[in-house]
N, C-alpha and C positions, 0 to 999 in steps of 0.2 A: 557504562550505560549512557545513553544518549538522555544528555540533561535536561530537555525538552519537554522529556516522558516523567518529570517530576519523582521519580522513584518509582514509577510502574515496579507490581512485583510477578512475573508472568514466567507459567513453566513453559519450554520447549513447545511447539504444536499445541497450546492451548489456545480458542480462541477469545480474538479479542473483542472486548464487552463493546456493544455499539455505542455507547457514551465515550470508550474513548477512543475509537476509529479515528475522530478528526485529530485529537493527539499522537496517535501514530500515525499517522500520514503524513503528517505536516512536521513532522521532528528532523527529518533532516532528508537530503537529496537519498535517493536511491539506488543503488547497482546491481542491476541483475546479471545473472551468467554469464549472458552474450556481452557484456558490455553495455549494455544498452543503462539509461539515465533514466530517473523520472524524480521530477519535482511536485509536490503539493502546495499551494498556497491557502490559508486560510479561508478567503474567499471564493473555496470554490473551481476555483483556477488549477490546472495542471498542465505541465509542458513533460514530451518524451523525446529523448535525441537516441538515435539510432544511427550506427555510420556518420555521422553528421548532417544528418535531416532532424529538421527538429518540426513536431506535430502538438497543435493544444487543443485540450479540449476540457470538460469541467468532472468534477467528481463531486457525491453525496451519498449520504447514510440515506437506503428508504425505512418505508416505516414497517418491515420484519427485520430492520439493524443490519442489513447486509451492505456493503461497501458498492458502488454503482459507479461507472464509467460510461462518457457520452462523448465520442469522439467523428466529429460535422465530417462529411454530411448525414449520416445515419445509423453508425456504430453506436449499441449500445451492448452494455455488459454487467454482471452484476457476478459477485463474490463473497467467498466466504473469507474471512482474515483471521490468520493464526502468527502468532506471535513466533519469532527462533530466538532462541535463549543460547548462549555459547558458556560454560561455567557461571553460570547465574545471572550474565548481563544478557539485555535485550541486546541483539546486535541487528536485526531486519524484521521484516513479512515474509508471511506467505500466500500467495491468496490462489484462489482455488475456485473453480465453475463445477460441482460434482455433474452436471446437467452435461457440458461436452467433455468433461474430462481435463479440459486447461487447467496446469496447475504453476507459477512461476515463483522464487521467490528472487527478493530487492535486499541486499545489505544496507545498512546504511555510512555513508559511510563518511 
């Protein structure tokens, strides 16, 4: 388990309670499928490297507890967060747009 998550105890595809979104996001770097990276910073802050382009922009919880992304100059995006469990441990995200169907998940790793 990623020590950060304090003991989180979370089943597979359950989703994550929007109090502790900024704890999971912020527990460790990310990897998604493609390789591709994302970080969270506490403050708000989020950097993505892709190929070795790296893009920042900020993230926040709105107020129906969905996870929100704002990437300059006019990307915005909002999701739903579901925890992946691998034998009991949290081991990533997954987050989810039911709206266009985007779905990706981030190990951490």
């Amino acid at each position: 388990m990623i020590t950060k998550l304090g003991g989180v105890s979370a089943e597979d595809d359950a989703p994550v309670p929007p109090d502790q979104i900024p704890a999971a996001v912020t527990a460790g770097l990310l990897v998604y499928t493609d390789g591709a990276t994302q970080s969270f910073d506490p403050d708000g802050a989020t950097r993505y490297v892709e190929g070795g382009r790296e893009s920042e922009g900020t993230w926040s919880v709105d107020e129906n507890g969905r996870f929100c992304s704002f990437w300059p100059p006019s990307f915005r995006a909002s999701y739903d967060l579901r925890w992946m469990v691998d034998e009991g441990r949290v081991v990533g995200l997954r987050f989810s747009d039911l709206g266009s169907g985007t779905l990706f998940e981030g190990r951490y790793q």
